[in-house]
MMTF fields as JSON, N, C-alpha, C and O atoms, coordinates in Angstrom:
{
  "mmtfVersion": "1.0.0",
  "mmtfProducer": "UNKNOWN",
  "numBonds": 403,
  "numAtoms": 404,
  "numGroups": 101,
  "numChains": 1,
  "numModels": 1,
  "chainsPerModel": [1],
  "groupsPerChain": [101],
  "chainIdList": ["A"],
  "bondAtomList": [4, 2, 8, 6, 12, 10, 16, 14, 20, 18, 24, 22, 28, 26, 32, 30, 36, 34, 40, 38, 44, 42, 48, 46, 52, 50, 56, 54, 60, 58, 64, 62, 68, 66, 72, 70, 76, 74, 80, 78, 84, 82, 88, 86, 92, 90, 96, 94, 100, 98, 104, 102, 108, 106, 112, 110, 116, 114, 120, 118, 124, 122, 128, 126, 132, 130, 136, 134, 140, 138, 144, 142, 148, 146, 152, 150, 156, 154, 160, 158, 164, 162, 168, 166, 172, 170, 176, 174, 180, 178, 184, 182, 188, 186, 192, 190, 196, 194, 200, 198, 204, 202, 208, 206, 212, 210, 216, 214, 220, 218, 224, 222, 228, 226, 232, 230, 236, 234, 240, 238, 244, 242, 248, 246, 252, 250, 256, 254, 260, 258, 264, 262, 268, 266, 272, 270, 276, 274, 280, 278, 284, 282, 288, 286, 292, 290, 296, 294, 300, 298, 304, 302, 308, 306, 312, 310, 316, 314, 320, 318, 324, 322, 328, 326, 332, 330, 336, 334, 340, 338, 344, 342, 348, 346, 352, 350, 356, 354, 360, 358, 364, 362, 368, 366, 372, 370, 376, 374, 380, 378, 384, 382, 388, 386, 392, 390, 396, 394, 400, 398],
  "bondOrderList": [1, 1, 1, 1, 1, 1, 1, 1, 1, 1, 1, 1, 1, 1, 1, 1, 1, 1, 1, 1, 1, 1, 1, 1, 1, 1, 1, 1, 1, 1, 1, 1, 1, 1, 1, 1, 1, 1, 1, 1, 1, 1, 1, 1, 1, 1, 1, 1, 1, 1, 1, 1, 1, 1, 1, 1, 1, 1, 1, 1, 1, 1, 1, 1, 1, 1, 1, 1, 1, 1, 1, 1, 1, 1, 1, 1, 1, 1, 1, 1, 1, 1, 1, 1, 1, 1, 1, 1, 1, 1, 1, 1, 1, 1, 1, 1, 1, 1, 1, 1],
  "groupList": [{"groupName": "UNK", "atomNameList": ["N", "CA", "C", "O"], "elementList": ["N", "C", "C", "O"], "formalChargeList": [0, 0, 0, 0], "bondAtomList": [1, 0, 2, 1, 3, 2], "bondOrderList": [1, 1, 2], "singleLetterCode": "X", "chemCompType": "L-PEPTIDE LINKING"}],
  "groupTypeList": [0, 0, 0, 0, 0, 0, 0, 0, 0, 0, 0, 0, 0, 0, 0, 0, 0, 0, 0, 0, 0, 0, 0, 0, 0, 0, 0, 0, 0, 0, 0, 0, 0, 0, 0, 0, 0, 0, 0, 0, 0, 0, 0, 0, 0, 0, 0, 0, 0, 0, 0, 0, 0, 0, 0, 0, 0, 0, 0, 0, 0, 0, 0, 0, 0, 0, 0, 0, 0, 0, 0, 0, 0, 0, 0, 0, 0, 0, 0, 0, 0, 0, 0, 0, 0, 0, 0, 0, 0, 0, 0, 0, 0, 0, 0, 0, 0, 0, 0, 0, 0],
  "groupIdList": [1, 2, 3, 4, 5, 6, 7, 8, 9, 10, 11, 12, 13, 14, 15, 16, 17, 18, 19, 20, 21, 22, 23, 24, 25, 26, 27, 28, 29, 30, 31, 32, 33, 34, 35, 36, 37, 38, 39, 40, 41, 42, 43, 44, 45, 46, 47, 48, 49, 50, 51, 52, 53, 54, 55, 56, 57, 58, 59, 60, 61, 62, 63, 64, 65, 66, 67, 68, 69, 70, 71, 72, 73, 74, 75, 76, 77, 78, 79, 80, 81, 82, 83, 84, 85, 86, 87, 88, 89, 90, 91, 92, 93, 94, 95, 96, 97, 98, 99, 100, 101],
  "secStructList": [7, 7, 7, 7, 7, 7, 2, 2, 2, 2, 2, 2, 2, 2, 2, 2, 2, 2, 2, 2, 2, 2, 2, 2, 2, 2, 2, 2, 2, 2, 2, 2, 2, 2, 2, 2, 2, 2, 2, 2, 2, 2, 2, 2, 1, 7, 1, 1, 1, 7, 7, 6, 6, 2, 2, 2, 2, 2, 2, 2, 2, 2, 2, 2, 2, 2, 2, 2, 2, 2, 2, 6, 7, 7, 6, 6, 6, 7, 2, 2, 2, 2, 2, 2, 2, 2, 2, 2, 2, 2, 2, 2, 2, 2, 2, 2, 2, 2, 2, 7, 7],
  "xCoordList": [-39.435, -40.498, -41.804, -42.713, -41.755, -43.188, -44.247, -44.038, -45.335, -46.36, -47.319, -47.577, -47.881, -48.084, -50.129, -50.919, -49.877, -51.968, -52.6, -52.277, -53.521, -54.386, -55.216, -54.75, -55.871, -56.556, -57.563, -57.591, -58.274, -59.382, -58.923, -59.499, -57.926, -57.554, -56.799, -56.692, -56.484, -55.951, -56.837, -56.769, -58.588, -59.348, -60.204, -60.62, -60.3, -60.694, -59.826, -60.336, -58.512, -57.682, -58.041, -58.121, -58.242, -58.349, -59.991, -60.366, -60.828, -61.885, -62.057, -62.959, -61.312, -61.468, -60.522, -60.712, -59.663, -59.058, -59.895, -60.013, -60.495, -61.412, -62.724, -62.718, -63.269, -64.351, -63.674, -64.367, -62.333, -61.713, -61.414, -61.606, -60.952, -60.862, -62.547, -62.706, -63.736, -64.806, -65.297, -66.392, -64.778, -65.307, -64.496, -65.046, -63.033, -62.081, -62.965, -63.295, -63.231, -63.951, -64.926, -65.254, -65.833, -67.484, -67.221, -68.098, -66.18, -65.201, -65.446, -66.27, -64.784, -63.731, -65.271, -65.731, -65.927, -66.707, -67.895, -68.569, -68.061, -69.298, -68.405, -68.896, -66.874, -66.365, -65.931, -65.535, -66.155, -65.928, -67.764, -68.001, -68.731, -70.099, -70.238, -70.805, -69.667, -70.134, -69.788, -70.388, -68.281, -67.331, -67.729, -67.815, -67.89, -68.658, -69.964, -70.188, -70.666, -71.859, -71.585, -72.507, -70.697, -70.397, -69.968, -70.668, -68.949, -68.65, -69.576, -69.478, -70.337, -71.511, -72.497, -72.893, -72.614, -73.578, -72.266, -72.776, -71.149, -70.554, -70.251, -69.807, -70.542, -70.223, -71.603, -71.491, -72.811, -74.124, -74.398, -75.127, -73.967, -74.311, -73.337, -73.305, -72.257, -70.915, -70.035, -69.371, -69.694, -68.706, -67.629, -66.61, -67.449, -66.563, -65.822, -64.749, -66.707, -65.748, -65.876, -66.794, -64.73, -64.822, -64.231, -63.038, -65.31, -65.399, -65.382, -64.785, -65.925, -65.418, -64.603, -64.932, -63.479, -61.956, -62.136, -61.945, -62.844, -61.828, -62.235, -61.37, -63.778, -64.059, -63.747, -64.16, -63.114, -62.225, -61.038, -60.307, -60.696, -59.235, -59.369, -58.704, -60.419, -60.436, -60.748, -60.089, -61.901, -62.32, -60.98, -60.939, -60.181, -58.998, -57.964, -57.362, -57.596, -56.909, -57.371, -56.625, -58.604, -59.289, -58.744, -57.954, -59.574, -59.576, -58.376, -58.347, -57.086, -55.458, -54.845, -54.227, -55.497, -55.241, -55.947, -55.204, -57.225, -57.701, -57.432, -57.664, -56.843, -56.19, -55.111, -55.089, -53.937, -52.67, -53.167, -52.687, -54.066, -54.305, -54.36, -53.783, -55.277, -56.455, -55.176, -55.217, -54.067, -53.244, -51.868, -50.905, -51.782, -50.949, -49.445, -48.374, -49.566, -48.201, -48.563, -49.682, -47.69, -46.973, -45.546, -44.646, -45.179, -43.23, -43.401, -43.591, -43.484, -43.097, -42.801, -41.726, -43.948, -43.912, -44.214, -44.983, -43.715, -43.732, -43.889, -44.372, -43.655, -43.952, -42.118, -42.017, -41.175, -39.859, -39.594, -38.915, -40.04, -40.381, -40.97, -40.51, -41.998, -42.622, -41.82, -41.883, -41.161, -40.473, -39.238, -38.773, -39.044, -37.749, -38.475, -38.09, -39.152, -40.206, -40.653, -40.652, -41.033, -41.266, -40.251, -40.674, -39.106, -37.74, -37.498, -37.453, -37.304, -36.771, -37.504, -37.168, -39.302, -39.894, -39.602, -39.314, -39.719, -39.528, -37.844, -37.54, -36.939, -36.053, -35.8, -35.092, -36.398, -36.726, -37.042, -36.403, -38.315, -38.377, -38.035, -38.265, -37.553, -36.508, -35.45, -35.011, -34.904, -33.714, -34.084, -33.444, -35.734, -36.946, -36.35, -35.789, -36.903, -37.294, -36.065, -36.038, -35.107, -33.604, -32.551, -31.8, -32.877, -32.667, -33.098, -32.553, -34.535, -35.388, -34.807, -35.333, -34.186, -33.889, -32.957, -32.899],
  "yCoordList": [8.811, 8.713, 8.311, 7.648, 8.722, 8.186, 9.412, 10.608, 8.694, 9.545, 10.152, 9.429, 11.825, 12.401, 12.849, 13.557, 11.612, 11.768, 13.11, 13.539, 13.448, 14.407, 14.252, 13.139, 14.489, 14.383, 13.179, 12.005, 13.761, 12.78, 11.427, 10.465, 11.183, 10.151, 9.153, 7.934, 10.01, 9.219, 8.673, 7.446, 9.551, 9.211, 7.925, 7.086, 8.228, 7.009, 6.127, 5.869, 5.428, 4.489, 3.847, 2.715, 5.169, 4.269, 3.624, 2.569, 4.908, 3.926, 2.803, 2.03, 2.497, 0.914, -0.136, -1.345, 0.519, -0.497, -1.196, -2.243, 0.503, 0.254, -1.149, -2.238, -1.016, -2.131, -3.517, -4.416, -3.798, -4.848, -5.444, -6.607, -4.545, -5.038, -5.643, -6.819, -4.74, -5.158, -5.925, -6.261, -6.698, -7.772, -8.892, -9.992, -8.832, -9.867, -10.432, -11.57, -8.94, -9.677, -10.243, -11.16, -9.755, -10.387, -12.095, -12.947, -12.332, -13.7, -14.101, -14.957, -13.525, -14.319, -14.46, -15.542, -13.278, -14.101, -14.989, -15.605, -14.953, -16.292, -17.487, -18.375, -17.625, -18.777, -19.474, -20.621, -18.186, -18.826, -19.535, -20.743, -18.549, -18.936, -20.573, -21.488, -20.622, -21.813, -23.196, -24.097, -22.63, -23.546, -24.429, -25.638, -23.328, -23.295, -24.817, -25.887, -23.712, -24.638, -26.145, -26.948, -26.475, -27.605, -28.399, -29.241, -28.007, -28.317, -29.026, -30.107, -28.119, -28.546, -29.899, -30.827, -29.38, -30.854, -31.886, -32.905, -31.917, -33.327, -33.927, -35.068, -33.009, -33.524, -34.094, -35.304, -33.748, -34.264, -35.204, -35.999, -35.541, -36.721, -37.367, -37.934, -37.337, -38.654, -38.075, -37.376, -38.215, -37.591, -38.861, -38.477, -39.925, -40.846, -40.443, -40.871, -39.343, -39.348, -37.643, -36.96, -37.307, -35.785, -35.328, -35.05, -35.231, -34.785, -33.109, -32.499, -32.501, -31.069, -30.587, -29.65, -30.957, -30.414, -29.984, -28.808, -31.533, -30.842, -29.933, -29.058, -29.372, -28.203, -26.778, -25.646, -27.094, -26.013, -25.898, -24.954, -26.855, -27.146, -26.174, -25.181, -26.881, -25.685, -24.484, -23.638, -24.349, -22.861, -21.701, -20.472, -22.595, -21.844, -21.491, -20.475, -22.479, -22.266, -20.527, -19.556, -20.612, -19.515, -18.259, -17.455, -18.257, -17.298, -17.018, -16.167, -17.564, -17.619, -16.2, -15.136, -17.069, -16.162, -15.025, -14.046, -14.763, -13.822, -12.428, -11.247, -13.077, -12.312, -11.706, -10.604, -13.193, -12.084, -10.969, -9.853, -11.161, -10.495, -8.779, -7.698, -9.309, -7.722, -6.862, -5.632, -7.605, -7.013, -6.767, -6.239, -7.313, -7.001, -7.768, -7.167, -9.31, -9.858, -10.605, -11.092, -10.944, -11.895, -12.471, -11.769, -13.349, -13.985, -13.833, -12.63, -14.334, -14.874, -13.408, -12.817, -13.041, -11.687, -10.838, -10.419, -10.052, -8.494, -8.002, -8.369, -6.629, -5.192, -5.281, -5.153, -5.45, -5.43, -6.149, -5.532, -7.381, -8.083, -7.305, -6.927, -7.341, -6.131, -4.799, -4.518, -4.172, -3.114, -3.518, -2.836, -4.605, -5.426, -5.794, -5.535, -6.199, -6.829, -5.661, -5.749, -4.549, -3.814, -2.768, -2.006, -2.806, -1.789, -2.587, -2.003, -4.273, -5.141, -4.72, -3.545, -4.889, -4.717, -3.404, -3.372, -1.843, -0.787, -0.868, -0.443, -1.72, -1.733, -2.247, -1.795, -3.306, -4.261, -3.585, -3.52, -2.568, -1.899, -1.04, -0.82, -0.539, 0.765, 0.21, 0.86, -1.032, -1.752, -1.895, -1.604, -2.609, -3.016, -1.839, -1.944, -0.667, 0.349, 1.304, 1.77, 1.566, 1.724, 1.394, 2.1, -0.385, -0.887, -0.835, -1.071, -0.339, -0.383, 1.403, 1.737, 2.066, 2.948, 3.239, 4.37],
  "zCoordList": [52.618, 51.649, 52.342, 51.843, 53.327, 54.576, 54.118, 53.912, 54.057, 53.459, 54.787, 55.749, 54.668, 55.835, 55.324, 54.699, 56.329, 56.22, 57.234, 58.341, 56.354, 56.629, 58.256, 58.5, 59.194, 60.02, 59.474, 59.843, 58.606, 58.157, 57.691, 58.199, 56.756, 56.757, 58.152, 58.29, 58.803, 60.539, 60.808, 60.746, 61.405, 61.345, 61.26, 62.059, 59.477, 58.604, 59.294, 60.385, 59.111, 59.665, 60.9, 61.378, 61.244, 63.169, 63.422, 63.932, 62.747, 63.15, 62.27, 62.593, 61.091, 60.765, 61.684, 61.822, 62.152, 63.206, 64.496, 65.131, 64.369, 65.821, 65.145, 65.719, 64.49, 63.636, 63.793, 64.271, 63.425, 63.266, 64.558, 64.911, 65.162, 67.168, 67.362, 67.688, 67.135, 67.644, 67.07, 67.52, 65.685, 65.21, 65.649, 65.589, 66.176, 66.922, 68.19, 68.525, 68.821, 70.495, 70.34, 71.094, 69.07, 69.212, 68.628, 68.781, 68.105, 67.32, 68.681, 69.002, 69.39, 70.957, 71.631, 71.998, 71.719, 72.53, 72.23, 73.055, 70.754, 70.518, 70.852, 71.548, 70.335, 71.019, 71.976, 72.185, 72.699, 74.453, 74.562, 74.595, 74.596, 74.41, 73.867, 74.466, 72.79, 71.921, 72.987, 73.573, 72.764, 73.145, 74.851, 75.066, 75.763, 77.184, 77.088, 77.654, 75.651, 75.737, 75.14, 75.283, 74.651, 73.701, 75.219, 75.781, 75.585, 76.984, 78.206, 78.785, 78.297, 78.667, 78.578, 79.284, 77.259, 77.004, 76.435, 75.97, 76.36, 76.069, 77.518, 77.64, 78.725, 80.23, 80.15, 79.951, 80.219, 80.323, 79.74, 80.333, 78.371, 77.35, 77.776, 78.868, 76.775, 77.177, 77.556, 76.79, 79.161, 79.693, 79.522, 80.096, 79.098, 78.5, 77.44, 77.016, 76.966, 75.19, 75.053, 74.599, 75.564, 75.517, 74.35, 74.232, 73.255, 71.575, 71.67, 70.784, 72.558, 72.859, 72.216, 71.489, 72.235, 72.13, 71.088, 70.779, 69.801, 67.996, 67.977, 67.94, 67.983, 67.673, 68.604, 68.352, 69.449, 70.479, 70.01, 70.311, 69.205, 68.894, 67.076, 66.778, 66.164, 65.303, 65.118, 64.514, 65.703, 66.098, 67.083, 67.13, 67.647, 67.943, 67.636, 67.985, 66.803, 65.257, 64.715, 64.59, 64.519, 63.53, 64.124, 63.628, 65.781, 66.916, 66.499, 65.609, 66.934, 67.069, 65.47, 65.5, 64.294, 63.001, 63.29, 63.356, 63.509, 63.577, 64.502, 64.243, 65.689, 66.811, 65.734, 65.186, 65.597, 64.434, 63.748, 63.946, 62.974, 61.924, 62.692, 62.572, 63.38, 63.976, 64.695, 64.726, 65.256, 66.563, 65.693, 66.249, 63.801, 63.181, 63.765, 63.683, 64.414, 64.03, 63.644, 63.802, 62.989, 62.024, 62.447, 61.987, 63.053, 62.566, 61.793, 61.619, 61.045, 59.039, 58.615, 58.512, 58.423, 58.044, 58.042, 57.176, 59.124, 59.647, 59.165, 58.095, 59.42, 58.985, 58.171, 56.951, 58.832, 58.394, 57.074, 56.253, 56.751, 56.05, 54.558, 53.48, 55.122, 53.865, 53.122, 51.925, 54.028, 54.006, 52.733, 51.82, 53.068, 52.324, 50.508, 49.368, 50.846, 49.755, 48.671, 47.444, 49.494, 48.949, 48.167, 47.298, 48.501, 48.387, 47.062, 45.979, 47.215, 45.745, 45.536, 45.391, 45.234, 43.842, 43.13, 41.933, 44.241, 43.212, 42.242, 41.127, 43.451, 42.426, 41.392, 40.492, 41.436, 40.046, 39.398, 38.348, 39.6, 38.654, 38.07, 36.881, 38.658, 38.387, 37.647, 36.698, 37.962, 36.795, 35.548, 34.537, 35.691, 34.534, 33.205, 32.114, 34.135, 33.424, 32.989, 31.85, 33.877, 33.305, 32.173, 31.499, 32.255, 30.851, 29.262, 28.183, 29.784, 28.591, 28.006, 26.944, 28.399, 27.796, 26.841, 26.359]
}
């Protein structure tokens, strides 16, 4: 039941993939940028109290989801996952709608 896309729709697909990759790197690299520079001046000001991190530490958090997202894994939940998810609901409905007859 795999559905068979047209040229244009491949197309369409890929170059939104392609958008989503180039909005991942331009992510990755304001935060190497930021991050570099934060770096920077917490060595110049108080190199005693290297406050750097949290915000290397959340902003990488983000980076980290955003990578999953763009490169499509998931543990939790895959592509396999879905596949499963998706098979119960039509059957649910198909029971839904079987009964009601």
């Amino acid at each position: 039941m795999e559905r068979i896309y047209t040229e244009e729709e491949r197309y369409f697909k890929a170059r939104k993939r392609v958008e989503k990759l180039k909005e991942f790197y331009g992510h990755l690299t304001s935060f190497i940028l930021a991050n570099t520079a934060l770096l920077v001046i917490n060595l110049m000001t108080t190199p005693e109290n290297l406050w750097f991190i949290w915000p290397l530490l959340g902003w990488g958090i983000g980076i980290v989801m955003h990578g999953m997202k763009v490169f499509n894994y998931s543990p939790l939940f895959g592509k396999d996952w879905e596949e499963r998810k998706i098979r119960a609901f039509m059957e649910a409905e198909e029971n839904k709608t079987n009964f009601k007859k």
